[in-house]
N, C-alpha and C positions, 0 to 999 in steps of 0.2 A: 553554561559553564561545565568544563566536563573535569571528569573525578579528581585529576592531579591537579590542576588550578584549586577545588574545590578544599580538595588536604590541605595544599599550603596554605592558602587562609584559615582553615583550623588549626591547623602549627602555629600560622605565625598569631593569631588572635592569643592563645594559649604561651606562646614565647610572652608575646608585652603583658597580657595580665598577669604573671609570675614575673616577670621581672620589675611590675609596679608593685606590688606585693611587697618585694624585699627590698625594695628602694624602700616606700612606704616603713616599715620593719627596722631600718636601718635607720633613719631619719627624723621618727616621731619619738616624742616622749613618751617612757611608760607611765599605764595609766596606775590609777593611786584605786582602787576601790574602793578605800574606806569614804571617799570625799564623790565617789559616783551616787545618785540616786535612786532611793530603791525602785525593783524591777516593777513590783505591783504597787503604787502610792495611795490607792485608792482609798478614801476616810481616812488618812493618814494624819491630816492637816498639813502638808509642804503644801506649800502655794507653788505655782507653776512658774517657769523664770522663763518663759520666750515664747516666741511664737504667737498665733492668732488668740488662743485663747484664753491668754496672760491679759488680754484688754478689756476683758467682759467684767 
């Protein structure tokens, strides 16, 4: 691959991830943070709501 091949695909990788970005951005709901869960839960008592370890 030689250097100018190699730039456009870093352009163009850098073009669609910013441009997914601000679609994304554009398109999702903001988030509420008082209804997010806190960052460190640990001893907390929340019970876990998904994933693997919700089943144990």
């Amino acid at each position: 691959m030689d250097m100018t091949s190699r730039t456009s695909a870093v352009v163009l990788l850098w073009a669609v991830l910013i441009a997914f970005f601000a679609w994304d951005w554009t398109h999702s709901s903001p988030v509420n943070h008082r209804k997010e869960p806190a960052i460190l839960a640990i001893g907390s008592g929340q019970a876990p709501s998904g994933g693997h370890c919700s089943a144990f």
